[in-house]
N, C-alpha and C positions, 0 to 999 in steps of 0.2 A: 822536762817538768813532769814528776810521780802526775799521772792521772786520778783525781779524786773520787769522779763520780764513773763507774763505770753503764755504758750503753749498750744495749743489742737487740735483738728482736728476731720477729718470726714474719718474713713477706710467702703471703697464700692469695687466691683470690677461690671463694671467701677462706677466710682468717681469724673469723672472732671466737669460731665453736675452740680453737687451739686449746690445750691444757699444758703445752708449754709453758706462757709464763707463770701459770701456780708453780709448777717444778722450778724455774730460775728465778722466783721471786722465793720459795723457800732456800736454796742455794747463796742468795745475796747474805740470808738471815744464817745462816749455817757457817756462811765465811766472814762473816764479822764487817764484810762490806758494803759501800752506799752503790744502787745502782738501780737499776729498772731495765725488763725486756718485755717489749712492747710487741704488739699482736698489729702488724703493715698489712692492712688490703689494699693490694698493690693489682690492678687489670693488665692482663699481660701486654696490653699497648704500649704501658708504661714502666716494665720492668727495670729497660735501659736504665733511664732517667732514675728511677728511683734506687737501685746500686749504685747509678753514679755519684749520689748524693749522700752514701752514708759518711766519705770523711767529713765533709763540712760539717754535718748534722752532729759530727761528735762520737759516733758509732764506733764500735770495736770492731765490728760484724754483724751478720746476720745468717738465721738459719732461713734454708727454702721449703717448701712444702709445695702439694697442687694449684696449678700448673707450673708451677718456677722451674723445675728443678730439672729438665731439658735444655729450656731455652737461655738460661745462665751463663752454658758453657760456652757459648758466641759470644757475652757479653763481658765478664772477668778478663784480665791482666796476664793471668796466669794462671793452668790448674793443674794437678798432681795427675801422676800415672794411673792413679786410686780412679779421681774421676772420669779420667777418659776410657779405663775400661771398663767400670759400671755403666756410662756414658750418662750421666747426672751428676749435678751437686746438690747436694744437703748443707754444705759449710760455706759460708762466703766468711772470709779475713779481711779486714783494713790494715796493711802494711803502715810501716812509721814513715813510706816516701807517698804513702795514698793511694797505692796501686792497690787493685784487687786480687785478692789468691781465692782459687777455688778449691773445694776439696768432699769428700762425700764420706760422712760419716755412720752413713747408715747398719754399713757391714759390718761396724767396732760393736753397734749396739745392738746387734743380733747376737752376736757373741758372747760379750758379757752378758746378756740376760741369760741363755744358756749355761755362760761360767759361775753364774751367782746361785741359780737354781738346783743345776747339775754338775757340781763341779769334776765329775768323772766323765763326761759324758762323752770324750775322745777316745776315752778306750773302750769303748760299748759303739759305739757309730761304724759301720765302716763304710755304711750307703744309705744315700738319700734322695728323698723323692720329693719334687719340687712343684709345686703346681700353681702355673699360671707361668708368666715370660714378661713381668712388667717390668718398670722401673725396681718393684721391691725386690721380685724374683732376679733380676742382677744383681743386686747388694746383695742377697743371702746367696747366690751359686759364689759369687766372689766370697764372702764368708767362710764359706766350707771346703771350697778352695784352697785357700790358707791357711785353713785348719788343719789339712791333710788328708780330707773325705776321698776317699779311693775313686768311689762312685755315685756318680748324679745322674738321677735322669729329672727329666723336665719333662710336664704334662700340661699342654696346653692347648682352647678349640681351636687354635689358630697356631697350624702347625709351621708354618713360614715363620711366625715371629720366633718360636721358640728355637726353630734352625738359625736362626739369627743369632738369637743370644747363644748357643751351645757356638757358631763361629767366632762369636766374636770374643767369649771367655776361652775357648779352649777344653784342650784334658782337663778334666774327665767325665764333662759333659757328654751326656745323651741324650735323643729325644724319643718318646715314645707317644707311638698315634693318641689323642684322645679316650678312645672306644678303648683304648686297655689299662684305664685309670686305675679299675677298682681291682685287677690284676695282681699287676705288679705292688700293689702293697704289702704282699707277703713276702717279697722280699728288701722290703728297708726297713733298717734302724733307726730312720729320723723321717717326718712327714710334715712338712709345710706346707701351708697355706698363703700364699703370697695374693689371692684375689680380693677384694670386696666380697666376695659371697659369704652372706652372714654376717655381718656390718647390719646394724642397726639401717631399716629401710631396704634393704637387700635382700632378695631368696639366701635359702642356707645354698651351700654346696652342694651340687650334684655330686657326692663322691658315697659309695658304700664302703663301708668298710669293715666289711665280713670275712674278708681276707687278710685283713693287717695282722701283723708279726704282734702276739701278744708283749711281748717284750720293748717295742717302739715303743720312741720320745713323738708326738704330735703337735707341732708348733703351729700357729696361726698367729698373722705380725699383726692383725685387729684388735683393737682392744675397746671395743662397742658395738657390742658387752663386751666385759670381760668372760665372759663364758661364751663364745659362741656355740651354734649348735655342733658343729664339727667338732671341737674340744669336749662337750657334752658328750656326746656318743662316744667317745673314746674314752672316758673317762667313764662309764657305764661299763665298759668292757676289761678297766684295769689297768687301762693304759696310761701313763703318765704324758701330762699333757703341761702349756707354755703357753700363755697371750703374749699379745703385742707390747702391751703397758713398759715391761722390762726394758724393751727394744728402744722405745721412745727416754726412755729413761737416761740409758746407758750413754746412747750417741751422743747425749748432751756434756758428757765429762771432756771427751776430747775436743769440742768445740769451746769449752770452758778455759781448757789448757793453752789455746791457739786463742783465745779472745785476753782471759783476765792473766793468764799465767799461776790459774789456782786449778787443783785436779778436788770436784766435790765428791761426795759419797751419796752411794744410794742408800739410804738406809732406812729400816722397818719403819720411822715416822713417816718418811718423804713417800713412801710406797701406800700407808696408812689414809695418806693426807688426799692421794693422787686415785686411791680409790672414793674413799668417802665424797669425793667430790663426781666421779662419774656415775654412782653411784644413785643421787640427788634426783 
């Protein structure tokens, strides 16, 4: 039996600040169907229980956000190579037997916001510099990874976790100490931001960047503000700069694909719509 109404949502704990469902409740409107994606604060005592209940609930899926998106991968059916080597999910599936699939679509939406913006920007890249070692800094080394990026380094005050992630992705990962942050930006093509610093309520980044390669792309996956100060001063200097907004954006087509079996579009109104509102 065709599914009429379709269901899915966002589990966070908190969850309500999400700007997700303005983006899939304008995609419902975009694809000409009935459905609603709901904003789950879910306390991580209760994550089990609350995945195990989206078939019943009617659910297609659900996206993860903070803290979920760890502790998911003990709790799902099943999850993709994608998420075990980021070691997160972002996607949860409701299969048609009820099992759970997990999957992490963080890394698709780093990408396309890069391929939407920049659409050259693999053959101008050939190293990147990566700062911080969290959940988001695994989705984007895996990003650029499979993009082709020759070379990464990872920049983070805690250099243990970032030896961690360089073992646990692999080539062509490297780490460099802390104290040679502001350094080595002369030599990358692309510079990320993968921390809270500069998030709205956050110090800016400890990072100068007196040294950065005039010619560098400077991404930061924040998008509150949309302008952080890191992207500010790089963009004082000429440099072409990326928020987050796109990232959030993007990840949401392939969870759309795996939920409704509809691929949406990001386009000038939805990006229009998704500023205007953070904006407020």
């Amino acid at each position: 039996m065709a599914i009429k109404f379709h269901l899915a949502g966002v589990m966070g704990h908190p969850v309500m600040h999400s700007r997700s469902p303005l983006m899939h409740g304008y995609w419902f409107e975009q694809q000409g169907i009935k459905g609603a994606y709901l904003p789950l604060d879910i306390a991580p005592n209760n994550l089990k229980a609350a995945l195990r209940a989206l078939p019943a609930l009617g659910f297609q899926g659900c996206n993860l956000t903070i803290p979920h998106k760890q502790a998911a991968l003990k709790i799902v059916d099943v999850c993709d190579d994608v998420a075990r080597k980021i070691g997160a999910i972002s996607c949860v599936v409701v299969q048609s037997d009820g099992s759970l699939f997990g999957t992490n679509n963080d890394w698709l939406g780093f990408l396309g916001n890069l391929n939407q913006e920049f659409p050259h920007w693999q053959k101008e890249i050939n190293s990147a510099v990566v700062i911080g070692a969290g959940g988001g800094a695994r989705a984007i080394c895996y990003a650029l990874i499979q993009a082709g990026i020759g070379a990464i380094t990872v920049v983070n005050r805690t250099e243990k976790t970032a030896q961690k992630l360089a073992k646990d992705l692999g080539h062509p990962i490297t780490v460099q100490n802390w104290d040679h942050r502001h350094a080595i930006l002369a030599l990358a093509d692309l510079v990320v931001n993968t921390t809270n610093q500069g998030m709205v309520g956050q110090p800016a980044l400890d990072l100068k960047i007196s040294h950065l390669n005039p010619n560098a792309i400077v991404a930061d996956i924040i998008y509150t503000p949309l302008l952080s100060p890191l992207l500010v001063a790089a963009a004082q200097r000429g440099n072409r700069t990326i928020n987050g907004l796109g990232m959030l954006l993007h990840q949401g087509i392939p969870a759309w694909e795996k939920w409704f079996g509809r691929s949406p579009t990001v386009d000038e109104t939805l990006v229009s719509v998704m500023k205007k509102d953070l904006l407020r």
